[in-house]
VEXMARMI-208623 format. One record per residue (C-alpha): residue number from 1; x, z, y. Coordinates in Angstrom, 1 decimal. Layout:
- num_px_pz_py
- NUM_X_Z_Y
...
This chain:
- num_px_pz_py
- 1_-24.0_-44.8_33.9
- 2_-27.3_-45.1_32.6
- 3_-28.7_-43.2_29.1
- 4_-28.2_-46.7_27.2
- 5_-24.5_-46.3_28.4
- 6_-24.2_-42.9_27.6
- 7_-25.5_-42.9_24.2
- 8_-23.3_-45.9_23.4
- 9_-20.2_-43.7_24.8
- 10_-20.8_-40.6_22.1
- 11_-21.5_-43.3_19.2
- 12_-18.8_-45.1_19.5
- 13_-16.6_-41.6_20.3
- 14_-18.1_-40.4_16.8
- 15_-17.3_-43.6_15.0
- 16_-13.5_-43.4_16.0
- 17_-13.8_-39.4_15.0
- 18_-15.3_-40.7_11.3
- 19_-12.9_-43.2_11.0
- 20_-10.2_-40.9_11.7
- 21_-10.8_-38.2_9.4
- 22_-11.7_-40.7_6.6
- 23_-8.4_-42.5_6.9
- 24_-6.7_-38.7_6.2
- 25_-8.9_-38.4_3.2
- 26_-7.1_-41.2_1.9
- 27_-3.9_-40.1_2.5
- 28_-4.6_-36.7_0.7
- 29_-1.4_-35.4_-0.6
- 30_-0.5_-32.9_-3.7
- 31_-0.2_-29.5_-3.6
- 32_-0.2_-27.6_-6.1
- 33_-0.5_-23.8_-6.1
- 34_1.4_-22.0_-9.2
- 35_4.1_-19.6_-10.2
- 36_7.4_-19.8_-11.9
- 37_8.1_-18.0_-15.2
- 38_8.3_-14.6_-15.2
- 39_11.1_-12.3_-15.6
- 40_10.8_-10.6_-19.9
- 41_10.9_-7.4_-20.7
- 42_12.6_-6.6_-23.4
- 43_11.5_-2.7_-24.3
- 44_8.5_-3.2_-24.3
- 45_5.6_-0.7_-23.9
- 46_2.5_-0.6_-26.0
- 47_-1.2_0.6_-25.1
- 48_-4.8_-1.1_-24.4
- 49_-5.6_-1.8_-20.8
- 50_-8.7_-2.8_-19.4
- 51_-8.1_-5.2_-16.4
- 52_-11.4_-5.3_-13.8
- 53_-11.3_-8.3_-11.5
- 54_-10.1_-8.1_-8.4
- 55_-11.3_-8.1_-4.9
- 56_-10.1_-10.5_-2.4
- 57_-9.8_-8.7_1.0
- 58_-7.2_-11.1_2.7
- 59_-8.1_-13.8_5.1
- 60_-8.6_-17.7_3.3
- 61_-5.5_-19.7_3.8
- 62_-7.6_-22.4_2.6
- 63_-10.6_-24.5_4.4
- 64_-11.7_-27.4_3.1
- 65_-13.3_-29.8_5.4
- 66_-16.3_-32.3_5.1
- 67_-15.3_-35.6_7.8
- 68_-19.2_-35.9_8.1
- 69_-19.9_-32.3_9.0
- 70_-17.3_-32.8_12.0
- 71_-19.1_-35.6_13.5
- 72_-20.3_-35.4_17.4
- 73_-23.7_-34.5_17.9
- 74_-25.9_-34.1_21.1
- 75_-29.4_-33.6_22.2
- 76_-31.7_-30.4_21.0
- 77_-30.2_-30.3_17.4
- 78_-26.7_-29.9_18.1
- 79_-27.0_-25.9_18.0
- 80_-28.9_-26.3_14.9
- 81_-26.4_-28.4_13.5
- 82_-23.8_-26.4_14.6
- 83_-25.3_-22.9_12.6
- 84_-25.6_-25.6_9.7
- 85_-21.6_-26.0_9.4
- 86_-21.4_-22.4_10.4
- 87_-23.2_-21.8_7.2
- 88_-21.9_-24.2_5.1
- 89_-18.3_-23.4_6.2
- 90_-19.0_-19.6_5.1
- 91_-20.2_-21.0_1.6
- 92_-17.4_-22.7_1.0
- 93_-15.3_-19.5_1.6
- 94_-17.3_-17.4_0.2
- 95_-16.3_-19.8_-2.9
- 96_-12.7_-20.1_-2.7
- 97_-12.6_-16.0_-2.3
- 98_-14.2_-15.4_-5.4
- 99_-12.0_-18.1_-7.1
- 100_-8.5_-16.2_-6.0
- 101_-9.9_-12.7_-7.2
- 102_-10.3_-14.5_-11.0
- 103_-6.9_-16.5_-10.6
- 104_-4.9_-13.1_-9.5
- 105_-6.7_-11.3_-11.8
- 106_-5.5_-13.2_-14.2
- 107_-2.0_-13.3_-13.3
- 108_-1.6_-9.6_-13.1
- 109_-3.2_-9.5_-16.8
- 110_-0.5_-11.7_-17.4
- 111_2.3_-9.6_-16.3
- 112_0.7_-6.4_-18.1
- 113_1.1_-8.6_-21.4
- 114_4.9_-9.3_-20.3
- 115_5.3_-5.3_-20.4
- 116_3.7_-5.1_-23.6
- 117_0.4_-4.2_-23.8
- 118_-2.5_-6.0_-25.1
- 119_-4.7_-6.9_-22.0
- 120_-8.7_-6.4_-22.1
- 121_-10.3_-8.7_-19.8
- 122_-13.9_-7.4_-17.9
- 123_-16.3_-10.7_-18.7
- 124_-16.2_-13.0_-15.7
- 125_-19.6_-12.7_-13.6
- 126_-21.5_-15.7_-13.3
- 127_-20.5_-16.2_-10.0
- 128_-17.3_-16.7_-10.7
- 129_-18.1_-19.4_-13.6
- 130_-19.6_-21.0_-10.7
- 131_-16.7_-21.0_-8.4
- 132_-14.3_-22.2_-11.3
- 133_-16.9_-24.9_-12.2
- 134_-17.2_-25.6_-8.5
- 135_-13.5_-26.2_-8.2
- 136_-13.1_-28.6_-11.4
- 137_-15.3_-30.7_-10.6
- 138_-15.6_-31.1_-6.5
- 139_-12.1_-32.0_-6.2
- 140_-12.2_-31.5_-2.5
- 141_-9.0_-31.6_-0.3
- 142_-8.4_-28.8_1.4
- 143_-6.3_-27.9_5.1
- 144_-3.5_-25.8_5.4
- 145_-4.5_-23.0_7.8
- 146_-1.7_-21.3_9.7
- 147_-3.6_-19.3_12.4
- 148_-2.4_-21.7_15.1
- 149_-2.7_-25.1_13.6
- 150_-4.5_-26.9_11.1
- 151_-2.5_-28.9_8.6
- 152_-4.7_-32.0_7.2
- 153_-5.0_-33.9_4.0
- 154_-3.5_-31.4_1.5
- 155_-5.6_-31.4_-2.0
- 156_-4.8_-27.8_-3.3
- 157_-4.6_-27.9_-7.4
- 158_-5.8_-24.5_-8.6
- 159_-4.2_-23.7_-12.3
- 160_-6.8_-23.9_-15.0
- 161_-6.7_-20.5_-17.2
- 162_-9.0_-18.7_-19.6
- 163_-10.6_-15.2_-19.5
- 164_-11.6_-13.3_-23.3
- 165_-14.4_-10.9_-23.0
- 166_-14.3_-7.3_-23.5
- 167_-14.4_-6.6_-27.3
- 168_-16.9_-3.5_-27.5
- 169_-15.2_-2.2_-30.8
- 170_-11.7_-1.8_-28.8
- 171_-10.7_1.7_-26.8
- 172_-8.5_1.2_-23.8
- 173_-6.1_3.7_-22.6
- 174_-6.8_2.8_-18.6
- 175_-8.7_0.7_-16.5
- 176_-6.5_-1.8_-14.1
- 177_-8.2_-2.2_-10.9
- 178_-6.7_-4.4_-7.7
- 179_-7.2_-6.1_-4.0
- 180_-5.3_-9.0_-2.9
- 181_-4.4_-7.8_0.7
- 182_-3.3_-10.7_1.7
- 183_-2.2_-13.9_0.8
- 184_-1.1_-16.8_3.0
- 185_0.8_-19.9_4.1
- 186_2.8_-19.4_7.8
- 187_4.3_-23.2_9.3
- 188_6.1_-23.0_12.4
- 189_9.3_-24.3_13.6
- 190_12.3_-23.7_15.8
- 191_13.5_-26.6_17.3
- 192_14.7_-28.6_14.4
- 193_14.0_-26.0_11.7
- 194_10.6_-25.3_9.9
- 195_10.4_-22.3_8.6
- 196_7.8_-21.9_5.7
- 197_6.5_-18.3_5.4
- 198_4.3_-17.7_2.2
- 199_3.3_-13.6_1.2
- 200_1.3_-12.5_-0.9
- 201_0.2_-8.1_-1.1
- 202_-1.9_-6.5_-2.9
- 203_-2.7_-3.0_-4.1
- 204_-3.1_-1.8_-7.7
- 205_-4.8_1.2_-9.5
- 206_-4.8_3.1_-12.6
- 207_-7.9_4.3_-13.3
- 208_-9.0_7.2_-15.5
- 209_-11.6_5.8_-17.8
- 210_-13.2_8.9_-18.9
- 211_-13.0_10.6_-15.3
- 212_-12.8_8.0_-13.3
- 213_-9.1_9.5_-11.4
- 214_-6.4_7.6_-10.3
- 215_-3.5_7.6_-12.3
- 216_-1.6_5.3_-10.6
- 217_-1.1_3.4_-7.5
- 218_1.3_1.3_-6.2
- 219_1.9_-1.3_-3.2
- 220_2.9_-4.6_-5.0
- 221_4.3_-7.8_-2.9
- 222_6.2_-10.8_-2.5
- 223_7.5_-12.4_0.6
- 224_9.6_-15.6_1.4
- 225_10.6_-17.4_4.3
- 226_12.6_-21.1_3.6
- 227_13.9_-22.9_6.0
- 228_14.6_-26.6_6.2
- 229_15.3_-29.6_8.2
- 230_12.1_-31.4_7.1
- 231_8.7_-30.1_6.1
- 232_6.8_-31.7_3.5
- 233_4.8_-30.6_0.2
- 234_7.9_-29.8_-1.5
- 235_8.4_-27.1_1.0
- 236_5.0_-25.4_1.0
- 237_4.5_-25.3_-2.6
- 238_7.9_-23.6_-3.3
- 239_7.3_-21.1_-0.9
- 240_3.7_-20.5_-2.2
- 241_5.4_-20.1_-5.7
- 242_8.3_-18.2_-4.6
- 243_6.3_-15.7_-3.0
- 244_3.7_-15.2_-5.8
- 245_6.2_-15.0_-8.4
- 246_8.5_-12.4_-6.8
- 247_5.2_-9.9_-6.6
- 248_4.4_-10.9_-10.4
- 249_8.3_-10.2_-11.1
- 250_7.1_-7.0_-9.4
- 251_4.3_-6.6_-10.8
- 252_6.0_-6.5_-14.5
- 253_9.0_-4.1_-13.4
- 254_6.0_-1.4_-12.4
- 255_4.1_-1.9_-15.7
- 256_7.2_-1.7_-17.7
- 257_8.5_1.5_-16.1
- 258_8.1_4.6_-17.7
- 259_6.2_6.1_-14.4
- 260_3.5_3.6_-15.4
- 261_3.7_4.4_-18.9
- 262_3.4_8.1_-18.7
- 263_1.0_7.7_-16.0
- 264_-1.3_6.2_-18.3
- 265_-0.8_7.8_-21.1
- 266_-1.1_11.1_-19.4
- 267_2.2_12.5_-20.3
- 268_4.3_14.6_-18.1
């Protein structure tokens, strides 16, 4: 086969690739990533908390791919183009990360406000106005990472939400800090049952302001596994909901207990 030949071969073999992965862009389906109501709590406790944002420690359950970065290249630039994507992919993660640690800060701070107590929220760094602003108005589709597979074509809607600022004038009782462990979307299947395996952990402190001591710790997660006949969008998101909302359900039992409570307050 001569070069003329060979060249032709690995256009034409990228061409197909292109045309592949543009055709699952156009198919891009819905899923959105939420949480149901939470459970209310009806003796309520009172106090100011401060609520830090969190740090995302957990592996991304989300990629999202570019159908031009993934085209075949060969000759003298292909390692070069290779790092490129390397790069590019770690961006883009790097992105996403710092998006969840605002979004889970922000639904812990909700929970805290389900117990009763009026939530101070550390001002969002720049960085994470960037990622939120990044997010609104890319609208990129993302894949569904599972560890062994790759599940294509899935546009992930992030919730919108707002974070206040720190009034100066206002003394908290506590500062709030967490890490989301983990969080993560499993798809496997037995024969002719999928299983759909969503978790989300994290840990959570009470922190001292004056001294800087922990208070209060405490291990808070939620786990589900569904199964079903057929697996489709329907499937992932409840799962991804279910999961989040039984650690946020868990999240509001711990706040509203009177080991929190006196924990904070520094009562025996």
């Amino acid at each position: 086969m001569n070069l003329f030949k060979i060249k032709y071969t690995n256009f034409t073999i990228a061409l197909i690739l292109l045309a592949v992965l543009i055709s699952s862009c156009v198919s891009v389906k819905r899923l959105e990533l939420s949480h149901d109501p939470l459970n209310q709590i009806t003796n309520k406790k009172a106090g100011n908390i401060l609520v830090k944002q969190f740090v995302y420690k957990g592996k991304i359950p989300f990629i999202f791919p570019d159908p031009f970065e993934a085209m075949i290249v060969v000759g003298e630039k292909a390692q070069e183009n290779a790092n490129k994507r390397k790069e590019s992919m770690e961006k883009k993660e790097k992105l996403i990360r710092k998006y969840f640690e605002v979004l889970f800060t922000s639904y812990f701070a909700e929970a805290l406000k389900i117990a009763g107590y009026n939530v101070i929220h550390e001002p969002v760094s720049e960085e994470a106005k960037n990622a939120i602003s990044q997010f609104k108005e890319k609208k990129a589709h993302y894949m569904i990472k599972d560890g062994k597979r790759s599940i294509s074509s899935y546009y992930v809607v992030l919730p919108d939400f707002q974070s206040t600022g720190m009034p100066s004038q206002v003394k908290y009782d506590v500062i709030i800090e967490g890490e989301i462990l983990n969080f993560y979307l499993d798809l496997s299947n037995e024969w002719t049952t999928f299983i759909h395996h969503s978790k989300l952990e994290t840990y959570v402190k009470a922190i001292n302001p004056i001294n800087q001591k922990v208070l209060w710790e405490k291990y808070i997660g939620g786990e589900v596994k569904n199964f079903a006949h057929v697996s489709d969008t329907v499937f992932y998101e409840r799962a991804i909901r279910q999961a989040v909302t039984k650690a946020l359900n868990e999240a509001v039992k711990e706040f509203a207990s009177d080991e929190f409570y006196k924990a904070i307050k520094k009562k025996k």
